[in-house]
Residue frames as a rotation matrix with the C-alpha (Angstrom) as fourth column:
UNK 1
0.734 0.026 0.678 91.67
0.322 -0.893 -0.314 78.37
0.597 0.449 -0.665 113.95
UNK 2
-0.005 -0.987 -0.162 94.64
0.952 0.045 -0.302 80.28
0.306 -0.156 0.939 114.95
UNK 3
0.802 0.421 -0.423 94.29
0.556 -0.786 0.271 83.29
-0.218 -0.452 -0.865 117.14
UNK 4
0.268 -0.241 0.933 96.01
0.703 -0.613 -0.360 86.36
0.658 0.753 0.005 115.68
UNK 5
-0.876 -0.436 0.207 95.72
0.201 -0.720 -0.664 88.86
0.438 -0.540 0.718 117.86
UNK 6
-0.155 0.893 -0.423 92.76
0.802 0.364 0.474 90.02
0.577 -0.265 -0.772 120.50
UNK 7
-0.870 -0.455 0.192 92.11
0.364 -0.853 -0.374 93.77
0.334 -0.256 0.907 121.19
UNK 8
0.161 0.858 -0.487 90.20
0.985 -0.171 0.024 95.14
-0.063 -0.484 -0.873 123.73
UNK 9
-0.911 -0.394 -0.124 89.98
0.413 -0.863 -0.292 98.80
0.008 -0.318 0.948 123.67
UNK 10
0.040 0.862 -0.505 87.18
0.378 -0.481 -0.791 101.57
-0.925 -0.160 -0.345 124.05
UNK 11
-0.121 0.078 0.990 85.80
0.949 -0.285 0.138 102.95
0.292 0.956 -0.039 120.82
UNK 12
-0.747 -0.663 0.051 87.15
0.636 -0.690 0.346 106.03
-0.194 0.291 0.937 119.78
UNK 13
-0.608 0.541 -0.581 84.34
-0.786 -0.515 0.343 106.92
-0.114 0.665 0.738 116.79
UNK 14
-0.461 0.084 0.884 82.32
0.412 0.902 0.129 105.74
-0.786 0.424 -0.450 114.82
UNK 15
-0.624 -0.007 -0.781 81.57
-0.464 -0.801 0.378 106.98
-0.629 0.598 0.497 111.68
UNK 16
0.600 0.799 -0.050 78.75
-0.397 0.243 -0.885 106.55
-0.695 0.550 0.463 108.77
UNK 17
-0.402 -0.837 0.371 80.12
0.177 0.326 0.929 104.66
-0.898 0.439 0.017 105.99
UNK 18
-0.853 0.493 -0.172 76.84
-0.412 -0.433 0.802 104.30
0.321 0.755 0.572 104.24
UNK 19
0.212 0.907 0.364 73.16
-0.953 0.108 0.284 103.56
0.218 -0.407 0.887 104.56
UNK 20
0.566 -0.097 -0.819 74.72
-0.002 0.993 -0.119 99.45
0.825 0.069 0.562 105.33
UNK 21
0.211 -0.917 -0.338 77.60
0.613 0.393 -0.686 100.03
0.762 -0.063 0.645 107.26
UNK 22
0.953 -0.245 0.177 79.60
-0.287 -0.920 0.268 101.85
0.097 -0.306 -0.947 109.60
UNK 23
0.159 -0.987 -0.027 83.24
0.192 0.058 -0.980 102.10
0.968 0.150 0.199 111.16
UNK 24
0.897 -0.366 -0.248 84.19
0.216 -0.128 0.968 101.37
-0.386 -0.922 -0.036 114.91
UNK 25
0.373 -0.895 0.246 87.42
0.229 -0.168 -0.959 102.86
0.899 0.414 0.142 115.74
UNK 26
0.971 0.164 -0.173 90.23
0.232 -0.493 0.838 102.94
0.052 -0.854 -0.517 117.72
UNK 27
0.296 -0.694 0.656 92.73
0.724 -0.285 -0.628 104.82
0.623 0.661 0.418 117.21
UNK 28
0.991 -0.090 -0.099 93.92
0.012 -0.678 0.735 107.03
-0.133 -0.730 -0.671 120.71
UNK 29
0.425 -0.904 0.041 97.45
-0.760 -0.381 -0.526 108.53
0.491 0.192 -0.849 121.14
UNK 30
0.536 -0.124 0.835 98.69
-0.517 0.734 0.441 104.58
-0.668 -0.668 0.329 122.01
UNK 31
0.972 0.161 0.171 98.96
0.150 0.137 -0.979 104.36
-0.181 0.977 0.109 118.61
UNK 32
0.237 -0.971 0.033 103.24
-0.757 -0.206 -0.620 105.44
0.609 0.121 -0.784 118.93
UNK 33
0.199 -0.663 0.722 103.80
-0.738 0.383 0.555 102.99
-0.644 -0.643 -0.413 121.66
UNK 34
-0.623 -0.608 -0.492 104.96
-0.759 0.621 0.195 100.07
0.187 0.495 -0.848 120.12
UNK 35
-0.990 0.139 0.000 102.87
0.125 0.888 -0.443 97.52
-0.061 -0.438 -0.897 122.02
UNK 36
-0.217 0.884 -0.414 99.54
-0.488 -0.466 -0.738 99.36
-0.845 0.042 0.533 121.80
UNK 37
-0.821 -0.058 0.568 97.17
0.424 0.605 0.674 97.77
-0.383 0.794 -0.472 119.24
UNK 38
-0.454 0.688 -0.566 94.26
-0.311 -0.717 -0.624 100.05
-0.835 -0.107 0.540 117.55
UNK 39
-0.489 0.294 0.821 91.61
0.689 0.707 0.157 99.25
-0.535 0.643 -0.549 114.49
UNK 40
-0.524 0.602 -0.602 89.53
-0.802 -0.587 0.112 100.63
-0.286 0.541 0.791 112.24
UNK 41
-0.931 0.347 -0.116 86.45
0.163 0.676 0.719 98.01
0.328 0.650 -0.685 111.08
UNK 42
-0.462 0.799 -0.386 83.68
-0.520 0.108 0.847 98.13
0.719 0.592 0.365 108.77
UNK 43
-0.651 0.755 0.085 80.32
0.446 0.470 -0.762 96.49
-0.615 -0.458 -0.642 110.91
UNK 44
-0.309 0.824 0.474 76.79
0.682 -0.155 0.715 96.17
0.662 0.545 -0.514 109.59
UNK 45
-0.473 0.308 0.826 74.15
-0.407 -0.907 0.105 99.06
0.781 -0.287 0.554 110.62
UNK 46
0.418 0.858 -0.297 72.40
-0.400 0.468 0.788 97.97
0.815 -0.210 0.539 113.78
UNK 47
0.079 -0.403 -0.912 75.13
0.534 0.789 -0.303 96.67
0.842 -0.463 0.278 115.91
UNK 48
0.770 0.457 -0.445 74.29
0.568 -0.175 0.804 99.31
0.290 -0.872 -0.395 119.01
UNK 49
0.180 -0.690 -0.701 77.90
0.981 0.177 0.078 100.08
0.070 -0.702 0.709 119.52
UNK 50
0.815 0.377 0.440 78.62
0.448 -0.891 -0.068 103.75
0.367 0.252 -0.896 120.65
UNK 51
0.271 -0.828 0.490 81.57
-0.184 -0.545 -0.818 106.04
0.945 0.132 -0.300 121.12
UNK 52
-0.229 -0.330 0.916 83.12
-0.658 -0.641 -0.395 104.85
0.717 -0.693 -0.070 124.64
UNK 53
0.924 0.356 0.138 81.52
-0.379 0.900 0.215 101.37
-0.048 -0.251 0.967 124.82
UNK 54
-0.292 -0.949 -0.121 84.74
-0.941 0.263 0.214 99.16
-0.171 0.176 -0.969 125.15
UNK 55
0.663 0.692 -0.287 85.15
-0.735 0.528 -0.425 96.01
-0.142 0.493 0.859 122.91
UNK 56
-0.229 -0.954 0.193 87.19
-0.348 0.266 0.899 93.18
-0.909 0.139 -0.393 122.04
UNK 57
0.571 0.177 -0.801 88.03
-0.812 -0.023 -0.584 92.52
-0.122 0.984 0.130 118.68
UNK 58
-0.246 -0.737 0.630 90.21
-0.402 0.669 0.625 89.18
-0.882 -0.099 -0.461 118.06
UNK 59
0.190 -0.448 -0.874 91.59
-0.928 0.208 -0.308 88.15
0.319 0.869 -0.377 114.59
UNK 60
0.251 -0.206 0.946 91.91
-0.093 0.967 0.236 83.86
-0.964 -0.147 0.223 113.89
UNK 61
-0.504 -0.237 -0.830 93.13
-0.760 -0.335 0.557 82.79
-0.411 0.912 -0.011 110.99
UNK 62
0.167 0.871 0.462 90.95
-0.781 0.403 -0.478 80.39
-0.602 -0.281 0.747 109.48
């Protein structure tokens, strides 16, 4: 697999999608720099994470 990209940042939100799902985000005012990477992604319900926990997210291509 081929690593993509690998972003650590603190979550922003998160937000209800529905009774399955939610939506980590980050998305702070880094978002103009050029270098700055931010997400938005869909997770199942259950996964603990809360506004201000900091994660890393990391894209492979398979």
């Amino acid at each position: 697999m081929k690593k993509v990209a690998e972003i650590e940042s603190v979550i922003e939100f998160v937000a209800t999608i529905n009774e399955e799902k939610d939506c980590l985000m980050s998305q702070d005012s880094t978002q103009d720099q050029p270098g700055s990477l931010w997400f938005n992604i869909d997770v199942p319900k259950g996964h603990g994470v809360r506004a201000g926990d900091r994660v890393r997210i990391t894209v492979e291509k398979i």
